[in-house]
DOROKOL-817435 format. One line per 8 residues: for each residue x, y, z of N, C-alpha, C. Coordinates in steps of 0.02 Angstrom, whole numbers, plus 50000, padded with zeros to 5 digits. Each point is the difference from the previous one (the first is absolute). Layout:
N
X:Y:Z:X:Y:Z:X:Y:Z | ...;
This chain:
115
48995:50366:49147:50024:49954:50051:50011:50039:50065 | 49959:49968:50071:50027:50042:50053:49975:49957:50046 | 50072:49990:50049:49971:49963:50058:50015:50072:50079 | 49938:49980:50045:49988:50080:50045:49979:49943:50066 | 50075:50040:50027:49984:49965:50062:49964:50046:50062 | 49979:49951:50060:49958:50031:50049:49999:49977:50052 | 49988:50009:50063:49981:49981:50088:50090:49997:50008 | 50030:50053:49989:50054:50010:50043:49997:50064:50069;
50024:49995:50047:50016:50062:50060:50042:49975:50039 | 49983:50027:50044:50035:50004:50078:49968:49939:50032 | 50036:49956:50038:49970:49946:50031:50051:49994:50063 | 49996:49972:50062:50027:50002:50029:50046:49902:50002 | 50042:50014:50042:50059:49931:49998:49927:49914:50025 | 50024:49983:49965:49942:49939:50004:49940:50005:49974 | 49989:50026:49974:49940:50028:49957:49990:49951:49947 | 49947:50023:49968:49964:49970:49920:49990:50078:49960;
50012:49969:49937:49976:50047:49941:50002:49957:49930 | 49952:50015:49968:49976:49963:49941:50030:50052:49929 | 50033:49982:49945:50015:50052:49957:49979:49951:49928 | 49959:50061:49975:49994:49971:49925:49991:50028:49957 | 50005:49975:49932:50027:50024:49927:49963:49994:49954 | 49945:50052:49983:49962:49977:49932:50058:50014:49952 | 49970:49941:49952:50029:50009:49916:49955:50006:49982 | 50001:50041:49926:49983:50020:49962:50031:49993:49920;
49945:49982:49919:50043:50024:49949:50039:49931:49971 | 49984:49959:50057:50041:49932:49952:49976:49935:50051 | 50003:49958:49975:49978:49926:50001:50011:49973:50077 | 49983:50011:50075:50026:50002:50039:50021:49917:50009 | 49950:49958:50000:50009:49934:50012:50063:49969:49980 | 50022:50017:49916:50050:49983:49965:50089:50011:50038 | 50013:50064:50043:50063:49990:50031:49990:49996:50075 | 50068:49994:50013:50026:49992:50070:50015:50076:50037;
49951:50005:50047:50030:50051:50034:50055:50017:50079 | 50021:50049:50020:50033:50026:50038:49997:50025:50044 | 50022:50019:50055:50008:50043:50037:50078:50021:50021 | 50032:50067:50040:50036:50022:49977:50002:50041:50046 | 50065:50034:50059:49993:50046:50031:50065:50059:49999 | 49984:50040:50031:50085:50069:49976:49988:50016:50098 | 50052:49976:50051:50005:50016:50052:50030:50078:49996 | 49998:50048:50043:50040:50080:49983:50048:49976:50002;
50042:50017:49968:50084:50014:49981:50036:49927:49981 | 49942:49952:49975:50023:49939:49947:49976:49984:49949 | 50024:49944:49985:49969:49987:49928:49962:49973:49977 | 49962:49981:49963:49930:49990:49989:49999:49908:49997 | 49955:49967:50048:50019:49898:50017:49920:49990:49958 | 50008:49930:49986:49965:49962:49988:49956:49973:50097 | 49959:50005:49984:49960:49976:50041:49962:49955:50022 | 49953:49979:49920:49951:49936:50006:49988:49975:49919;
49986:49969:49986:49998:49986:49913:49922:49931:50002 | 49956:49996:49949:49975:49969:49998:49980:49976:49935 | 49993:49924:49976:49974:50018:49918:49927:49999:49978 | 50005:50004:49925:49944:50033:49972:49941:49945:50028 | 49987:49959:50046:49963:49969:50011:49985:49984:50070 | 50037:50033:50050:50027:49997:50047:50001:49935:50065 | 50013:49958:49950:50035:49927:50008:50080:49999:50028 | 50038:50040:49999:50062:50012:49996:50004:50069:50041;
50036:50007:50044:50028:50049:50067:50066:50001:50013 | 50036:50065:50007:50067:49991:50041:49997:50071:50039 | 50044:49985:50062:50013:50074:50033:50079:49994:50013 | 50003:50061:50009:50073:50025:50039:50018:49977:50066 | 50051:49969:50021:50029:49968:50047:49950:50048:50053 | 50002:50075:49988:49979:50062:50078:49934:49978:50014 | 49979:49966:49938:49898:50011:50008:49979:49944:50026 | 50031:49952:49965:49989:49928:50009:49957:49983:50039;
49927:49975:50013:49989:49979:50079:49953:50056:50017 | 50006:50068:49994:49967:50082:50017:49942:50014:49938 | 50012:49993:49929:49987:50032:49956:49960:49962:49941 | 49956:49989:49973:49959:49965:49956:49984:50024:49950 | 50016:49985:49916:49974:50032:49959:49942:49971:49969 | 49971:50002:49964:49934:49989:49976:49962:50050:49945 | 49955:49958:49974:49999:50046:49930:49908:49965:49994 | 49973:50040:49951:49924:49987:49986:49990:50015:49921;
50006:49957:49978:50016:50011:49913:49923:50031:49976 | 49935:50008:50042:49950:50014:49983:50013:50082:50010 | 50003:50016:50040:50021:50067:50039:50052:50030:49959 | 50045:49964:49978:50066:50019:49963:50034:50059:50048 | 50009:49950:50068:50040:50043:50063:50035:49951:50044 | 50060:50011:50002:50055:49970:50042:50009:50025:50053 | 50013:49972:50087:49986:50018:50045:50069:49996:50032 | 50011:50025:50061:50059:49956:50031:49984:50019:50086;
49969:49974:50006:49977:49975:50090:50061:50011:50039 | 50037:50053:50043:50045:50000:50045:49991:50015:50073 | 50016:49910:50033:49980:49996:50071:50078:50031:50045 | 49997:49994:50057:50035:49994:50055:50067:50048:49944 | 49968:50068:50015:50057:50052:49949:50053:50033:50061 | 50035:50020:49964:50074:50026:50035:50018:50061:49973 | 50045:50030:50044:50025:50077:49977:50026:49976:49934 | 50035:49973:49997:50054:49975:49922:49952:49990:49942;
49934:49969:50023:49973:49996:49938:49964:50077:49963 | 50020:50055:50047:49984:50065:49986:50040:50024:49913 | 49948:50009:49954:50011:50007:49941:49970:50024:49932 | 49995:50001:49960:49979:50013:49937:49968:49945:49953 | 49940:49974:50011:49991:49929:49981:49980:50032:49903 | 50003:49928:49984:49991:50033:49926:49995:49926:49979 | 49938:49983:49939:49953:49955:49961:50066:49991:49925 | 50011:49955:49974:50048:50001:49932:49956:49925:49986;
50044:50019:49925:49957:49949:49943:50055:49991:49957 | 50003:49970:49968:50051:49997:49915:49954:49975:49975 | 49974:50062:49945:49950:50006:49957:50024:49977:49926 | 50018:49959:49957:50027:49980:49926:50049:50047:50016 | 50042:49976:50056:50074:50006:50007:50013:50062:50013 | 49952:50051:50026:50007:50048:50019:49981:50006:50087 | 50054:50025:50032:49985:50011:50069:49954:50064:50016 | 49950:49964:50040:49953:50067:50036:49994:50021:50048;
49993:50042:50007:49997:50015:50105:49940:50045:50003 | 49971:49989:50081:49948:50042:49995:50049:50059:50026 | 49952:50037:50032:50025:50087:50055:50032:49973:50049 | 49968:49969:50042:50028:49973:50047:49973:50014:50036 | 49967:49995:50098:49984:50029:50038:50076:49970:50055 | 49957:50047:50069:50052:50019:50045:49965:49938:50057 | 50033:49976:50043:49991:49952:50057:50046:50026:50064 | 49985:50016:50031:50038:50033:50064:50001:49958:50072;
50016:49968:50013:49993:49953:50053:50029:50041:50072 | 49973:50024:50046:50021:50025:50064:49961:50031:50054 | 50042:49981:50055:49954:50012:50047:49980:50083:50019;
C-alpha cells in the first residue's frame, strides 16, 4: 500500500498549483480519500475529503471557494487543484486514506507560497 504525492514548490501569493497522489496496492475506487496539511509550528488540518466515487466533496472553512479536490479512479490518483493561494496556506500537504480501518498517509510534499 502507498499513496506518493507530487507538483508541490514555491509559488508565489495568488498563484495556482496542482498536487497529486498516486495509490497504489489496494482497491482505489472502493474508499474515500483526503487531503491534509502540517502549517510550520502547527498541527496537522483536514483540508479536502472526497468519496470513493467522487459524488460527495467537503473542504475546510480556509479553502472553501480556492481549492478543488478530484480524483480519477482509472489513474488511481487524487488531485487537489489550489487557486488564488496565500502565505497561510504555506505547508506540508499530505494524501490519507482509512484503509480496513487503518489510517494511511503518504510522505507528504512541501507547498511554499511567497513572494
Amino acid at each position: 500500500v502507498q499513496l506518493v504525492e507530487s507538483g508541490g514548490g514555491l509559488v508565489q501569493p495568488g498563484g495556482s498549483l496542482t498536487l497529486s497522489c498516486a495509490a497504489s496496492g489496494f482497491t482505489f475506487r472502493a474508499y474515500s480519500m483526503s487531503w491534509h496539511r502540517q502549517p510550520p509550528g502547527k498541527e496537522r488540518e483536514l483540508v479536502a475529503t472526497i468519496s470513493n466515487t467522487g459524488a460527495s466533496r467537503t473542504y475546510s472553512e480556509s479553502v472553501k471557494g480556492r481549492f478543488t479536490i478530484s480524483r480519477d479512479n482509472v489513474k488511481n490518483t487524487v488531485y487537489l487543484q489550489m487557486n488564488s493561494l496565500k502565505p497561510d496556506d504555506t505547508a506540508v500537504y499530505y494524501c490519507y486514506a482509512i484503509l480496513v480501518g487503518r489510517p494511511t498517509w503518504g510522505q507528504g510534499i512541501q507547498v511554499t507560497v511567497s513572494s
